[in-house]
N, C-alpha and C positions, 0 to 999 in steps of 0.2 A: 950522751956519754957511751953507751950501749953499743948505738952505731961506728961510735969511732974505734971502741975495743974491738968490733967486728970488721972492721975494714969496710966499711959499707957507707955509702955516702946516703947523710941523714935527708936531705931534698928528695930523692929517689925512692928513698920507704916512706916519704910523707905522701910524696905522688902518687904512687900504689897503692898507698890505704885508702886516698879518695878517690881512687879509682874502682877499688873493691867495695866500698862505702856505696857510690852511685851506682853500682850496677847490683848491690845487696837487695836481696828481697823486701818489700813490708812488713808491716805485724800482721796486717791482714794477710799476704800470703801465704806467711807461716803458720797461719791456723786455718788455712783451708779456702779462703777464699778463690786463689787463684785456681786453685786443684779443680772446682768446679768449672771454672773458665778453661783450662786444660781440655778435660773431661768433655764439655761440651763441643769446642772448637776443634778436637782430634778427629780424623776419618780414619776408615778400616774398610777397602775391598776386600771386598766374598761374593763368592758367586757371580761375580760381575757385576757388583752394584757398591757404591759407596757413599757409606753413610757417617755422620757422626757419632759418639757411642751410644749418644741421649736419642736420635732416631734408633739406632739397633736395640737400646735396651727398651724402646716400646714396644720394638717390632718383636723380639724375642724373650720378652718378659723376664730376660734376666735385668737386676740391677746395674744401673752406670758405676755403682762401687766395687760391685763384683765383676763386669768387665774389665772397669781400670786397672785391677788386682792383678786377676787373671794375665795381662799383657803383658803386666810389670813383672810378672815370675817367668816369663817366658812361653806360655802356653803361644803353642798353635792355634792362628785364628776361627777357625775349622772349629775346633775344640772352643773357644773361648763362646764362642755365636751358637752351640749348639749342644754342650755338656750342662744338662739343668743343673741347678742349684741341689745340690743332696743333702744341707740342712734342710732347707725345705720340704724336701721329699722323704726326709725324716720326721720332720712336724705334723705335713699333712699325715704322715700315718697312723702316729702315734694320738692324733686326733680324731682320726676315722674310727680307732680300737675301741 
């Protein structure tokens, strides 16, 4: 009824909701599942090497959460691979006192 007060033909919005339906996320990737698979599966050159985040975040002991972050706000990769973590560098201090 909706559809027909809308001029919209009702076959066509059924179409596109299982269209939108099967290409919709799981529950599991809405709570983080996939984001690790993301996370893992992404590469980043620097310096001429390429890696995925979970190699660079061994390799530079920043976190793969604090990378992922990092990218998603826009930082420079430069920056992302080589700006330590400053809570941390706030903990270690305030622990060293």
């Amino acid at each position: 009824m909706v559809c027909a007060m809308a001029g919209v033909d009702m076959r066509s919005v059924i179409d596109r909701m299982k269209t939108k339906l099967a290409n919709a996320p799981t529950p599991e990737e809405l709570i983080g599942g996939p984001k690790s698979a993301r996370m893992k599966a992404a590469t980043i050159s620097f310096n001429g090497e390429t890696l995925t985040i979970e190699e660079w975040s061994e390799r530079t002991g920043i976190s793969k959460t604090l990378i992922y972050s990092r990218l998603s706000k826009g930082w420079k990769v430069e920056d992302v691979l080589t700006k330590p973590n400053r809570r941390r560098r706030v903990a270690e201090a305030v622990m060293a006192a």
